[in-house]
PDB file of N, CA, C and O in Angstrom:
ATOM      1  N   UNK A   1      13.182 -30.301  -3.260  1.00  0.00           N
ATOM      2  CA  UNK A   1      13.544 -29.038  -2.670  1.00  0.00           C
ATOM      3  C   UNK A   1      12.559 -28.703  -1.558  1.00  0.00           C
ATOM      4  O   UNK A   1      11.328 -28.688  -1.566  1.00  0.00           O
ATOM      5  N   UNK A   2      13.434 -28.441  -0.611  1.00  0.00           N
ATOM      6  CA  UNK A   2      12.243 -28.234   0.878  1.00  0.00           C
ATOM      7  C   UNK A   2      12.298 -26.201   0.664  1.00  0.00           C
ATOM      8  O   UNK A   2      13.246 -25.477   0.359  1.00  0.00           O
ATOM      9  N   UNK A   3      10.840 -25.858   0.991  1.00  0.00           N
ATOM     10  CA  UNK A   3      10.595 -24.844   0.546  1.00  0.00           C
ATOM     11  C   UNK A   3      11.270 -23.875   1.939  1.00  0.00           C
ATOM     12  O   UNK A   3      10.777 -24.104   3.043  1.00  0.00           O
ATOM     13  N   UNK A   4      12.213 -22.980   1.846  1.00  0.00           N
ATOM     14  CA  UNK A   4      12.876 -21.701   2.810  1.00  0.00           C
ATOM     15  C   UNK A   4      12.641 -20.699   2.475  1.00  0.00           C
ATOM     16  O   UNK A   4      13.504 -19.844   2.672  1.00  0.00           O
ATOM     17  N   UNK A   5      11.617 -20.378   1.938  1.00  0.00           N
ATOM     18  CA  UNK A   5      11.219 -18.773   2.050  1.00  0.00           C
ATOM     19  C   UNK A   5       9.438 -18.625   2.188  1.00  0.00           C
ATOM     20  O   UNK A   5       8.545 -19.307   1.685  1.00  0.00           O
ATOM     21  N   UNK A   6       9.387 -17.313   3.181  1.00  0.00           N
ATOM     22  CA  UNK A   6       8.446 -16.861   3.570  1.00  0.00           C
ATOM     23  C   UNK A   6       7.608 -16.136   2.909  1.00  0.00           C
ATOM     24  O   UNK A   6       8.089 -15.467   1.995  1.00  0.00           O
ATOM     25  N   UNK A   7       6.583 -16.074   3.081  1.00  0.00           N
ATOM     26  CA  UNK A   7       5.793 -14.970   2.065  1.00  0.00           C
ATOM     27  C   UNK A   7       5.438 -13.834   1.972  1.00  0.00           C
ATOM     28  O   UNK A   7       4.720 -13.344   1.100  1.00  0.00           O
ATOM     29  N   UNK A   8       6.222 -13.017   3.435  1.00  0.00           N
ATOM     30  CA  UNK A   8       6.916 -11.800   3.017  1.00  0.00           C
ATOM     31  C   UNK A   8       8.557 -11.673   2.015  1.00  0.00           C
ATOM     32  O   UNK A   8       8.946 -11.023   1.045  1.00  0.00           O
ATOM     33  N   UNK A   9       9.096 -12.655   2.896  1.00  0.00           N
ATOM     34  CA  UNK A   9      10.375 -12.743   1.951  1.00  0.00           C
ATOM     35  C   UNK A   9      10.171 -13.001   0.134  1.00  0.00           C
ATOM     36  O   UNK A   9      10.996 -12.667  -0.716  1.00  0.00           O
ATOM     37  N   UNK A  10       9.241 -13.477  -0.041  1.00  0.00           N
ATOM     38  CA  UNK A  10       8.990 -13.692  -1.670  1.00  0.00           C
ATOM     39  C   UNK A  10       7.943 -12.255  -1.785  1.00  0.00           C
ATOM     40  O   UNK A  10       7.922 -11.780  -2.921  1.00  0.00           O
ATOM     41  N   UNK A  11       7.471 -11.854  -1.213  1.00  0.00           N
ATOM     42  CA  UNK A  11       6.800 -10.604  -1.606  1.00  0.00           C
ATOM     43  C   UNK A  11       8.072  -9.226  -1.669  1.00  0.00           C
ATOM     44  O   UNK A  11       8.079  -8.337  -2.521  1.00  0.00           O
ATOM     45  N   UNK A  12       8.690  -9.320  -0.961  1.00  0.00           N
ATOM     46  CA  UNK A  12       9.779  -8.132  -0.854  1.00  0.00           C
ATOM     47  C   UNK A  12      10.532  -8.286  -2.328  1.00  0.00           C
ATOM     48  O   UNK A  12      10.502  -7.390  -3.172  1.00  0.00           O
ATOM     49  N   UNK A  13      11.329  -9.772  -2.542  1.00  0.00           N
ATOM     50  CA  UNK A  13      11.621 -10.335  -3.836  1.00  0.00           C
ATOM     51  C   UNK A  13      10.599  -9.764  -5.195  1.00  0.00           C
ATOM     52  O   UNK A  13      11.168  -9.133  -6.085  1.00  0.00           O
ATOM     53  N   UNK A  14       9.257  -9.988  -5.289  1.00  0.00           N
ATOM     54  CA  UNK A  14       8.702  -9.690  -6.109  1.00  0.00           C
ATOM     55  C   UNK A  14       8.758  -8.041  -6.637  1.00  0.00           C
ATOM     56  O   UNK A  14       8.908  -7.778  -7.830  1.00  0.00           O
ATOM     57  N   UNK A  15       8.590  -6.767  -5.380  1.00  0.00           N
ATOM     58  CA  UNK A  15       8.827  -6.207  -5.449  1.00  0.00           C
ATOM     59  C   UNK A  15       9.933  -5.151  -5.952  1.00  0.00           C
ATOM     60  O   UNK A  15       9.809  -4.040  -6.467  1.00  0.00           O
ATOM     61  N   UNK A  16      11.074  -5.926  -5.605  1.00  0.00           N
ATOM     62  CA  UNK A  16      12.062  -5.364  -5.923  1.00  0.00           C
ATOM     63  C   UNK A  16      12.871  -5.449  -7.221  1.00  0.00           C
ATOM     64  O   UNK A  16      13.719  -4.670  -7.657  1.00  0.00           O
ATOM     65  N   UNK A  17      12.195  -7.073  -7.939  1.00  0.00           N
ATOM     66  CA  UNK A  17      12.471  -6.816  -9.234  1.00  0.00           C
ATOM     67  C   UNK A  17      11.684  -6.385  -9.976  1.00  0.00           C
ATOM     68  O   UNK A  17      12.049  -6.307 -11.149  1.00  0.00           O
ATOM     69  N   UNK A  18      10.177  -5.889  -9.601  1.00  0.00           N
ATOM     70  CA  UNK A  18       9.449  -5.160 -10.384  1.00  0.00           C
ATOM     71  C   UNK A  18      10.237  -3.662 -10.647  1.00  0.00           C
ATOM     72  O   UNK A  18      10.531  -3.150 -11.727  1.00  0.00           O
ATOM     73  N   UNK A  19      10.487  -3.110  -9.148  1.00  0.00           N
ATOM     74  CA  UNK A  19      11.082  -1.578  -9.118  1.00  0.00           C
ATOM     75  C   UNK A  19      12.190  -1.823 -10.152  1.00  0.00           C
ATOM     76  O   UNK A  19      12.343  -0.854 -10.897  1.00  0.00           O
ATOM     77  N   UNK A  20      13.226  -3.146 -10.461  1.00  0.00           N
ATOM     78  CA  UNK A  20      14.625  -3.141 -10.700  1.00  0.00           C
ATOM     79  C   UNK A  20      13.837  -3.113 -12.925  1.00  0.00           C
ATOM     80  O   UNK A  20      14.272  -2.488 -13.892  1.00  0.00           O
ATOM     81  N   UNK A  21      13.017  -3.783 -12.847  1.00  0.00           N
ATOM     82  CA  UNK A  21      12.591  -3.556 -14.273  1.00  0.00           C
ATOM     83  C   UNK A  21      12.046  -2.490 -14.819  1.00  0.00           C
ATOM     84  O   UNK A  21      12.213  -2.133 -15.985  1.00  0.00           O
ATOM     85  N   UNK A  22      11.201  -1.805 -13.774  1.00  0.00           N
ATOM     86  CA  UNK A  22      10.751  -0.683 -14.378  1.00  0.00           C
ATOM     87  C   UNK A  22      11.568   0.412 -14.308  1.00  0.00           C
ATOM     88  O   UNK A  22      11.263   1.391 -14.989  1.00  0.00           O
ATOM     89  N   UNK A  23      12.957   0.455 -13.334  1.00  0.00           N
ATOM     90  CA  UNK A  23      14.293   1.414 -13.623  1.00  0.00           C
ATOM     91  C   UNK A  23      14.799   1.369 -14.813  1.00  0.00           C
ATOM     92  O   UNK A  23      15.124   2.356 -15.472  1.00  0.00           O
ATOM     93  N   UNK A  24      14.918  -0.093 -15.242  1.00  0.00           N
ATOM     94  CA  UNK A  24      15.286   0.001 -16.380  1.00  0.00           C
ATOM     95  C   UNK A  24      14.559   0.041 -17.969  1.00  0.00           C
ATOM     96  O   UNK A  24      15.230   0.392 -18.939  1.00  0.00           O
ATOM     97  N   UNK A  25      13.194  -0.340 -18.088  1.00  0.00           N
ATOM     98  CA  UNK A  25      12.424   0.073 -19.298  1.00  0.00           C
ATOM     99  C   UNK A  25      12.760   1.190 -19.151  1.00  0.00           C
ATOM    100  O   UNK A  25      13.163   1.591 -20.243  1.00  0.00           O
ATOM    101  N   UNK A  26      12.839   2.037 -18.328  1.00  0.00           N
ATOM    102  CA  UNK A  26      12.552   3.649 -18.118  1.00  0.00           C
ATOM    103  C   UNK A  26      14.052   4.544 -18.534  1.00  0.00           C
ATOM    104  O   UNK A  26      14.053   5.757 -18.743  1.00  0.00           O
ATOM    105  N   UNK A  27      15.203   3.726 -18.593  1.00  0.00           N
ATOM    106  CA  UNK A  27      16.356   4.008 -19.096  1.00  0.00           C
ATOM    107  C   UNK A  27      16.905   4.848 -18.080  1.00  0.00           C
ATOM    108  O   UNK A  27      17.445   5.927 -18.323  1.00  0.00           O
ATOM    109  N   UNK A  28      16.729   4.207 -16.603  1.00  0.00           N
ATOM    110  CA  UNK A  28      17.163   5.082 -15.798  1.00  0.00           C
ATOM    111  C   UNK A  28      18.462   3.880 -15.476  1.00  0.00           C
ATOM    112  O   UNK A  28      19.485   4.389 -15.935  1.00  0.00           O
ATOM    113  N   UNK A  29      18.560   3.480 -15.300  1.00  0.00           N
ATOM    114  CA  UNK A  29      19.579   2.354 -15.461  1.00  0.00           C
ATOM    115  C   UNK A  29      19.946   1.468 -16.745  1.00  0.00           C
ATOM    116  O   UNK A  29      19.034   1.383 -17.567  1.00  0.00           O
ATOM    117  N   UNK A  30      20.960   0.894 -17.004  1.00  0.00           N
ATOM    118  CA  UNK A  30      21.534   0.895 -18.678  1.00  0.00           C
ATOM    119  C   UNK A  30      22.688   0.047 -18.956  1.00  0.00           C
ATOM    120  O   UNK A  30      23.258  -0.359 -17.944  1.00  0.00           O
ATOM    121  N   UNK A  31      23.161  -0.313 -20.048  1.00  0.00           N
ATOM    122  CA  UNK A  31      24.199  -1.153 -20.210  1.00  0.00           C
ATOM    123  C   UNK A  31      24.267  -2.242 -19.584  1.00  0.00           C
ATOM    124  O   UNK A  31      23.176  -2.725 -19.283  1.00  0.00           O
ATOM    125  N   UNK A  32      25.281  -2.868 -19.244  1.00  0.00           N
ATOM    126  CA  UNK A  32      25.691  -3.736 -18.601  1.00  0.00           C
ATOM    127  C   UNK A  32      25.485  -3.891 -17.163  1.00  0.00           C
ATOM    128  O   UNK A  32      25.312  -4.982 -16.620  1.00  0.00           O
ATOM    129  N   UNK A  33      25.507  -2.903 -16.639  1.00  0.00           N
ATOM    130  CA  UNK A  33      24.890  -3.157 -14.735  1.00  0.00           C
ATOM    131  C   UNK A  33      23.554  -2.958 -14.732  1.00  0.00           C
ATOM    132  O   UNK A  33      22.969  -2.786 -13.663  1.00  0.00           O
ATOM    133  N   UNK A  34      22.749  -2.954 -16.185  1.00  0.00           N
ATOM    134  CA  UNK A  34      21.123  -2.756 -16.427  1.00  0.00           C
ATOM    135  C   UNK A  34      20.771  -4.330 -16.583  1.00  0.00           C
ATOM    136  O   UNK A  34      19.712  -4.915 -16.351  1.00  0.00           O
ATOM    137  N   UNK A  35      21.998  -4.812 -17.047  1.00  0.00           N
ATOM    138  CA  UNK A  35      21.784  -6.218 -17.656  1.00  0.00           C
ATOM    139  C   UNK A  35      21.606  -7.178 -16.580  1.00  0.00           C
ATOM    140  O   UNK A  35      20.655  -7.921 -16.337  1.00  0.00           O
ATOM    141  N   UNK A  36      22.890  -6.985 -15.892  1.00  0.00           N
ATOM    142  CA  UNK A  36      23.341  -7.478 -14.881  1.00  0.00           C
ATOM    143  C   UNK A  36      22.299  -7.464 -13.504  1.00  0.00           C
ATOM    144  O   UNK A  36      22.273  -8.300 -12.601  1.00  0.00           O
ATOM    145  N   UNK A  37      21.414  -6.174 -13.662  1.00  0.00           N
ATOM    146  CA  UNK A  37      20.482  -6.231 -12.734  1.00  0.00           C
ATOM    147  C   UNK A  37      19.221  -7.086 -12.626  1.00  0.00           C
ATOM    148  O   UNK A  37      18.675  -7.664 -11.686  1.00  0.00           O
ATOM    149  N   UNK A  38      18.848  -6.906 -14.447  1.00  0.00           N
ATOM    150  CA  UNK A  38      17.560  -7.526 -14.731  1.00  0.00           C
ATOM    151  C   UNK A  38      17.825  -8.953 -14.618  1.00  0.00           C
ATOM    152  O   UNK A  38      17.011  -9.764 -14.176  1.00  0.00           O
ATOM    153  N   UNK A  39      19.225  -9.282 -15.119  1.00  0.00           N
ATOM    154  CA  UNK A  39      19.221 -11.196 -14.439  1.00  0.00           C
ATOM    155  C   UNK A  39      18.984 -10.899 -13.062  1.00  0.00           C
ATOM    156  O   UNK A  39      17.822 -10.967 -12.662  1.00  0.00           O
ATOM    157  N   UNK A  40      19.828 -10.605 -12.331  1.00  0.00           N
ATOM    158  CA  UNK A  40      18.906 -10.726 -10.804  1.00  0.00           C
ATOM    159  C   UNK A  40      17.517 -10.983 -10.002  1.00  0.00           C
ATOM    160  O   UNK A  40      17.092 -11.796  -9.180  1.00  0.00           O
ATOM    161  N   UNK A  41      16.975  -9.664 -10.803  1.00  0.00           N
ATOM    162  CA  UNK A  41      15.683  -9.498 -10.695  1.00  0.00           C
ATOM    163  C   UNK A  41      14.725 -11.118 -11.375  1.00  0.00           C
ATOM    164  O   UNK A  41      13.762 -11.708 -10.887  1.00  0.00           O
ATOM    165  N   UNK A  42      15.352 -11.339 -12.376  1.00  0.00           N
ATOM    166  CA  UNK A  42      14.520 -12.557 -12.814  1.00  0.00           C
ATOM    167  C   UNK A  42      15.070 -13.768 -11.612  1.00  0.00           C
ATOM    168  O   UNK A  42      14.297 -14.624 -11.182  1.00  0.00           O
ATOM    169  N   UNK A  43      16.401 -13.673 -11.208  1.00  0.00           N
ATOM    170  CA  UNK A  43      16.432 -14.833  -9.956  1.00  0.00           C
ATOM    171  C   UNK A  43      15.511 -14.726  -8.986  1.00  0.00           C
ATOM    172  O   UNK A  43      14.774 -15.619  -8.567  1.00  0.00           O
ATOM    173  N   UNK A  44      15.583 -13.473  -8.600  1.00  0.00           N
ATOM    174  CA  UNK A  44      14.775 -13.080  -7.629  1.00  0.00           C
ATOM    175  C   UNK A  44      12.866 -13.770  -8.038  1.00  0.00           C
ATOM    176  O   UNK A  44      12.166 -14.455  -7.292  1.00  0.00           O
ATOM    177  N   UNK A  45      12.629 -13.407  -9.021  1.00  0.00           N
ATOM    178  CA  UNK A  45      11.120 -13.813  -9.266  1.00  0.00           C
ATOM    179  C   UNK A  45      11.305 -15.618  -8.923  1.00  0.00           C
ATOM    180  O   UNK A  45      10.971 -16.368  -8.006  1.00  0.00           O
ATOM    181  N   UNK A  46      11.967 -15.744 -10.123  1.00  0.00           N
ATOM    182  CA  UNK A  46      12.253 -17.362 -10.102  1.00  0.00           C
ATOM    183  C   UNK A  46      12.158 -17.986  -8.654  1.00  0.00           C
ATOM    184  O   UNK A  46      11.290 -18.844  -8.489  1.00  0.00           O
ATOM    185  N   UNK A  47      13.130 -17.569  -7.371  1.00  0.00           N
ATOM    186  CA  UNK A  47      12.742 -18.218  -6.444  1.00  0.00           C
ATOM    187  C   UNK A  47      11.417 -17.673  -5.450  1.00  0.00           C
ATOM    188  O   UNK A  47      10.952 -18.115  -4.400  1.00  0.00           O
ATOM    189  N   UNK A  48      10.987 -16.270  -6.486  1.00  0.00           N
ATOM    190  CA  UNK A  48       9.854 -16.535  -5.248  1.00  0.00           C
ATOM    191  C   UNK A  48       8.879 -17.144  -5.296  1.00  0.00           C
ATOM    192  O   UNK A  48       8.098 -17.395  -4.378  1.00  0.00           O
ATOM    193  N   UNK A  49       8.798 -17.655  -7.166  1.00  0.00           N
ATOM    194  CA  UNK A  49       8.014 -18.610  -7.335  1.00  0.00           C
ATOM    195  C   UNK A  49       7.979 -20.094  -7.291  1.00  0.00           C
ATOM    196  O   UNK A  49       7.234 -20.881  -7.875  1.00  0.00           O
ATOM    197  N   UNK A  50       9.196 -20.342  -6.259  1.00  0.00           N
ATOM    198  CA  UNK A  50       9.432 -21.980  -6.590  1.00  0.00           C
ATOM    199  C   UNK A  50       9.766 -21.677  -4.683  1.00  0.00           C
ATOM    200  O   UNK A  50      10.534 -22.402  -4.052  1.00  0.00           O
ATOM    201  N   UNK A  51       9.219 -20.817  -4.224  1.00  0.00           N
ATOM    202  CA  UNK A  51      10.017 -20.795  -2.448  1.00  0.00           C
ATOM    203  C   UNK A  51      10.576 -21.574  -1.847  1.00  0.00           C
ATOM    204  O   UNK A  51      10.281 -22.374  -0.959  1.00  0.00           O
ATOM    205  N   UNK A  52      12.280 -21.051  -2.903  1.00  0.00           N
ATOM    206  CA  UNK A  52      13.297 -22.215  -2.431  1.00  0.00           C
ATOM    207  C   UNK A  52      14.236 -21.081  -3.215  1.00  0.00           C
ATOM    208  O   UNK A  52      14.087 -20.636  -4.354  1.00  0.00           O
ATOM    209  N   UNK A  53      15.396 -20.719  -2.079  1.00  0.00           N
ATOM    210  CA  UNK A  53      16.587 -20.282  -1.881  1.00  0.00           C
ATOM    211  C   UNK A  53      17.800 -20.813  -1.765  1.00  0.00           C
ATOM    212  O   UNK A  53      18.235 -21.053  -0.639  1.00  0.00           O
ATOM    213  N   UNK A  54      18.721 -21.150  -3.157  1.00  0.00           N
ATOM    214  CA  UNK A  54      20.266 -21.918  -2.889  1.00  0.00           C
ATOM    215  C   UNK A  54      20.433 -21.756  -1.909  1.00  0.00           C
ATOM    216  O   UNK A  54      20.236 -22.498  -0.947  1.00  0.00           O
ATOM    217  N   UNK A  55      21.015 -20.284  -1.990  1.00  0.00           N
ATOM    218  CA  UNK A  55      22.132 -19.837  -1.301  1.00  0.00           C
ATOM    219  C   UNK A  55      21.274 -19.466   0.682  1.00  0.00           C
ATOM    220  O   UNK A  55      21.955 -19.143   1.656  1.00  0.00           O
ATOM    221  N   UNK A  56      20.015 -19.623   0.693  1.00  0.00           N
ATOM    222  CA  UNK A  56      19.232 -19.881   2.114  1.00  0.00           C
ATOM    223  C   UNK A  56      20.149 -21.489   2.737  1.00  0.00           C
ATOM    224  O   UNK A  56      20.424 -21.898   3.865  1.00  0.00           O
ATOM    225  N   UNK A  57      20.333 -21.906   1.656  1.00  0.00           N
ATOM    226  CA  UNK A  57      20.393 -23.738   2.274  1.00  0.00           C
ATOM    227  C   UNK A  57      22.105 -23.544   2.814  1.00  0.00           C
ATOM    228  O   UNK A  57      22.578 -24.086   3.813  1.00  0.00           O
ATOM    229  N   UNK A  58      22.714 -22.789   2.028  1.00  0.00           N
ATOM    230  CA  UNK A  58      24.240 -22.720   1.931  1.00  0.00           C
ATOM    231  C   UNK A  58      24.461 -22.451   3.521  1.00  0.00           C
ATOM    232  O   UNK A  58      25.088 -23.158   4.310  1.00  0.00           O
ATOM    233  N   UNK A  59      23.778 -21.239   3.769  1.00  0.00           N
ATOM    234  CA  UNK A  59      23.921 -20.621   5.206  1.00  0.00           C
ATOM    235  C   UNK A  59      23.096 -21.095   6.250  1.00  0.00           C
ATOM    236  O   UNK A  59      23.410 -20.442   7.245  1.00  0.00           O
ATOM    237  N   UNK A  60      21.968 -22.105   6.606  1.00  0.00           N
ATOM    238  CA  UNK A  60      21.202 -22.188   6.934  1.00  0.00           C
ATOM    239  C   UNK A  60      20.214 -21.630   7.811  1.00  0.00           C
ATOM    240  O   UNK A  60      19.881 -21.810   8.982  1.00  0.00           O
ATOM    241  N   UNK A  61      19.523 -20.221   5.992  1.00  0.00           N
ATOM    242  CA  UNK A  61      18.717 -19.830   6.908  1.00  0.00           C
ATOM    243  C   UNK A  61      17.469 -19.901   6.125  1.00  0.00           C
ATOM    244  O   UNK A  61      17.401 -20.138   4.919  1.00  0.00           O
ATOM    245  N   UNK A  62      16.095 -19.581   7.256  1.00  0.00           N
ATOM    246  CA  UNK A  62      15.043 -20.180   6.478  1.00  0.00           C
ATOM    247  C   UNK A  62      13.757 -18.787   7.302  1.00  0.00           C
ATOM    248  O   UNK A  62      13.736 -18.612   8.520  1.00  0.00           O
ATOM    249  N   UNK A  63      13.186 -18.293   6.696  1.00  0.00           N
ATOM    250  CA  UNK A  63      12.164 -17.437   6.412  1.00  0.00           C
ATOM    251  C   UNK A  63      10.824 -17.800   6.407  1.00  0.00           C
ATOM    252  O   UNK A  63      10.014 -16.873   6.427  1.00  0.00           O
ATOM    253  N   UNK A  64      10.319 -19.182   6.379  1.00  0.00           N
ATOM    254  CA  UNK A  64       9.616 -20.023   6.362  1.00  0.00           C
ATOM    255  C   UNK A  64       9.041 -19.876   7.752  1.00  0.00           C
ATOM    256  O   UNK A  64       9.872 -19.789   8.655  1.00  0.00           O
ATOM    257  N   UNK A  65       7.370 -19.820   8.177  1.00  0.00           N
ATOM    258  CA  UNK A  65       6.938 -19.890   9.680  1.00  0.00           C
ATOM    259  C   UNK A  65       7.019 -21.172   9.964  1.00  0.00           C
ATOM    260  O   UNK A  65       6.657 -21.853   9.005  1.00  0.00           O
ATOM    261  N   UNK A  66       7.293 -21.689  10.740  1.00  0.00           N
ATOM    262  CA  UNK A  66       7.318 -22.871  11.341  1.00  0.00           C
ATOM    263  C   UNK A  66       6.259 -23.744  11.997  1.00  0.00           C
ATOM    264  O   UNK A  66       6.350 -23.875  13.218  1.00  0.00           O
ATOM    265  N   UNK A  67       5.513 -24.206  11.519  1.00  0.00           N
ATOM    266  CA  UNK A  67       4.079 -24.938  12.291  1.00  0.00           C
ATOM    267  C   UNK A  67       4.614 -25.541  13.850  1.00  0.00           C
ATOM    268  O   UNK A  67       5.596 -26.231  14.124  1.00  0.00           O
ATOM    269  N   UNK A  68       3.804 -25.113  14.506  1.00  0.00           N
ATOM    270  CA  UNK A  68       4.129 -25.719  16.083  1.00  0.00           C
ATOM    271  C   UNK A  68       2.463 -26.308  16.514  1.00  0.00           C
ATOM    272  O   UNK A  68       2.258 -26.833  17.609  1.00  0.00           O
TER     273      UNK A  68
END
């Protein structure tokens, strides 16, 4: 896997499933679109820790600085 994400792009990722977990410990979000969120949020971690995006490759786009 060739790595397509940047390390703002995996920092924004990190972020946002922190906010998306702590909505929901907090029972501000719930059920099934609570569920549905927190898998996300764990995709989201997952690729920011492996900086590599399927669906980046699908479209080809890449977030990654480019050494020149």
């Amino acid at each position: 896997m060739k790595k397509n994400m940047g390390s703002i792009d995996k920092t924004i990722r990190i972020i946002i499933a922190a906010v998306i977990a702590g909505l929901y410990y907090a029972n501000i979000i719930t059920g099934t679109f609570g569920i549905v969120l927190l898998v996300l949020a764990g995709v989201f971690v997952l690729t920011s820790l492996v900086s590599f995006c399927p669906l980046y490759t699908l479209f080809g786009v890449s977030t990654c600085s480019t050494k020149q």
